[in-house]
N, C-alpha and C positions, 0 to 999 in steps of 0.2 A: 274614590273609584267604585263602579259599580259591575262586578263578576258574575257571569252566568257560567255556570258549568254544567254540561248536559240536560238543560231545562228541554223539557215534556210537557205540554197537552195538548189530551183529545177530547175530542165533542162526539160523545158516541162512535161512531166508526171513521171518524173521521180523524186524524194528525194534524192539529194545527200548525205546532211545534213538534221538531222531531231532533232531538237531540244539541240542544243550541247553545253552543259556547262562544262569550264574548266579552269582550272587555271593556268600560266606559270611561274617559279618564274626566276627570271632574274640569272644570273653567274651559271647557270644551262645548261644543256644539257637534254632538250627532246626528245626522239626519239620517231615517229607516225609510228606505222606499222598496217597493215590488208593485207587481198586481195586485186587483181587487183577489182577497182570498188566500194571499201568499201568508197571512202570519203574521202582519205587521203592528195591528191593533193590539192582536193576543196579545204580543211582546211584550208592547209597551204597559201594557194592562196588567202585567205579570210584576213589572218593577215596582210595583207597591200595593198588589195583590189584590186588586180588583179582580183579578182572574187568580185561581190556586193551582200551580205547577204539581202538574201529578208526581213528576219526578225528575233531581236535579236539585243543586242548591245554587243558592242564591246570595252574596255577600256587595253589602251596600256600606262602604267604609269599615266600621266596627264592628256592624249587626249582619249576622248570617243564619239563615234558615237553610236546611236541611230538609228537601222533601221524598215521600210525605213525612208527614211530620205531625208531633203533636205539641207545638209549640202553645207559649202563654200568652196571654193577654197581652204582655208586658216585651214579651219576644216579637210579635205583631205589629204590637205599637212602634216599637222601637225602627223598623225597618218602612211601617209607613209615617213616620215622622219625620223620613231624608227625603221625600218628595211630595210636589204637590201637581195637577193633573186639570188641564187647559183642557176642554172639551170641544169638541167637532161642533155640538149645540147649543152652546155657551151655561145652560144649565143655573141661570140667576134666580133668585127668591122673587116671582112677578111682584109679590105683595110690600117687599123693603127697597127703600129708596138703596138708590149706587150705595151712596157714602154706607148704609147697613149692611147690604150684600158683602160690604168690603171689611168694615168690624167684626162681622158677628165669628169667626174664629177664631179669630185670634181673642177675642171676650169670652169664649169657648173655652178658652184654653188659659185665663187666668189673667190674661194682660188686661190693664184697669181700661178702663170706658175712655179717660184723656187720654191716654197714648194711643190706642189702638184709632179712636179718630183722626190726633195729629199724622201716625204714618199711614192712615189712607191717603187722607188728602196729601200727601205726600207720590204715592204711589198713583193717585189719580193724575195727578199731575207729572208723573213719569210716561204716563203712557196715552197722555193730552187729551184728558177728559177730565180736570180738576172741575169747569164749570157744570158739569153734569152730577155732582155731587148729591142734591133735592132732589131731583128724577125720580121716574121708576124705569125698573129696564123696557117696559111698550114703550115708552117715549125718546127710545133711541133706534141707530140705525143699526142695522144686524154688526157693520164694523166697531161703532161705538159699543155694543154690547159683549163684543169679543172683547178689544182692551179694557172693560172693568170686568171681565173672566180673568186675564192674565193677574188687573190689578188686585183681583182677591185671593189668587194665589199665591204671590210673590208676599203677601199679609203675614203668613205662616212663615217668612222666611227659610224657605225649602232649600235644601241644598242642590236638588234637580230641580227643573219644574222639564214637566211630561208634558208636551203636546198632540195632541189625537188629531191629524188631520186640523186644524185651524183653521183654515180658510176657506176649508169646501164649501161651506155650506154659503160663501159670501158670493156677491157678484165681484167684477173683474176690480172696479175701482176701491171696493169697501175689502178686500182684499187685500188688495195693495197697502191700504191702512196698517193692517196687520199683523203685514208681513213686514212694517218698517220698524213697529214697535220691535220684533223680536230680533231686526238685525241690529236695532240699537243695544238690544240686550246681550246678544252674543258680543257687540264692539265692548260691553261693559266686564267680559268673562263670566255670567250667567250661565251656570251648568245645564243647557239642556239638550232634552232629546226630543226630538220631532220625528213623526209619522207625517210624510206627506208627499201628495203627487204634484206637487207645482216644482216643476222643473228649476223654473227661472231662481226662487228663492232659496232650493237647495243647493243651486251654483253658487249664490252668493253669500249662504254662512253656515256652509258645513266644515267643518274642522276633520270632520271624521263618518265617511260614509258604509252604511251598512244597504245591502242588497238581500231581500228573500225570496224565495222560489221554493213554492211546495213545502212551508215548514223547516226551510232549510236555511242557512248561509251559502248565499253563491257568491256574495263578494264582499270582503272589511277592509277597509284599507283605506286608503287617501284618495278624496273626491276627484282630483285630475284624474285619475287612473280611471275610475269609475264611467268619465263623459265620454273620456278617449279611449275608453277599451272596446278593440276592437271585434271581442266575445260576440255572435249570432243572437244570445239569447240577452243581453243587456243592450245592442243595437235594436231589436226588436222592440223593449220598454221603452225607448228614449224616443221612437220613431211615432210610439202612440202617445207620451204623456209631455215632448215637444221638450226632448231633453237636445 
């Protein structure tokens, strides 16, 4: 499970986060939606501290920071080692073939050259790009280059995997791509957490939906409630992002 209690930050004068408590329950699918500006990137940015919560702590299973804080190396580590983080840009090495993009971590971190090739191609083939293995990522399509983001994530085997927006940046059909990889993973209980405006894929595998407004929590609870709540200001988002 992963616990926010009163998590804070700001960007100069500005309140990203403004007091954020919440709760994540693991083999779940959360999905975080609001406006552009509401907080939602922060958020997710904060669960394994690509962004540093000025204030508030943080407990990810075992590992809890306390901020601010002057945590160790080993305190650090320990809390971003529970997740791994799916990018809006997909974010691949231009210069290493898929199947390297997809080793080089987990070879990083100690696992021999043979295993960490068998579970890519393992993982490439979860997320139906095994034949794209020799490649470089120019030589794919912006969809294909998402599912070997996802498949170099899930490499680290994470016990979250974070996702930033995933598909914005695709068109409608490479998209759609996606978006199937990740409801196969939520069908497989993959703990994760998604940031995102697509309506359509947040109806179809959120376990668990969070709403932001202004830095805030305006709504946590159970996705039916969330579509069919009859609230002004979450009819309002649904009305622009075709909820």
């Amino acid at each position: 499970m992963i616990s926010l209690h009163n998590i804070t930050k700001t960007f100069g004068n500005v309140t990203a986060l403004d007091g954020i408590d919440l709760a994540i329950d693991s083999g779940r699918t959360t999905v975080i939606m609001g406006p552009s500006g509401s907080g939602k990137s922060t958020l997710l940015r904060c669960l394994n501290l690509l962004e540093w919560p000025d204030a508030g702590k943080l407990v990810i299973d075992d590992a809890e920071l306390t901020f601010p804080t002057n945590a160790t190396r080993a305190q650090i580590s320990a809390i971003r080692a529970k997740s791994a983080m799916v990018f809006q840009q997909f974010n691949l090495f231009p210069h290493l073939t898929v199947l390297k993009n997809v080793t080089l971590s987990p070879a990083l971190h100690g696992e021999s050259s043979a295993s960490a090739e068998r579970r890519a191609r393992e993982l490439l083939a979860r997320v139906g790009v095994e034949e794209m293995a020799d490649r470089y990522p120019m030589q794919l399509s912006g969809g294909q280059q998402q599912r070997v983001a996802i498949a170099r994530s899930l490499a680290i085997t994470p016990d979250y995997l974070l996702c930033d927006e995933p598909t914005s940046a695709l068109d409608p059909e490479l998209a759609a791509e996606v978006s199937k990889v990740l409801r196969e993973l939520a069908a497989q209980n993959q703990s994760m957490v998604v940031v995102t405006h697509d309506m359509n894929f947040a109806r179809r595998v959120a376990d668990h939906a969070v709403f932001l407004l202004d830095g805030h929590i305006y709504y946590d609870g159970d996705p039916k409630g969330f579509f069919e709540s009859p609230d002004p200001r979450i009819q309002q988002f649904l009305a622009v992002y075709g909820g």
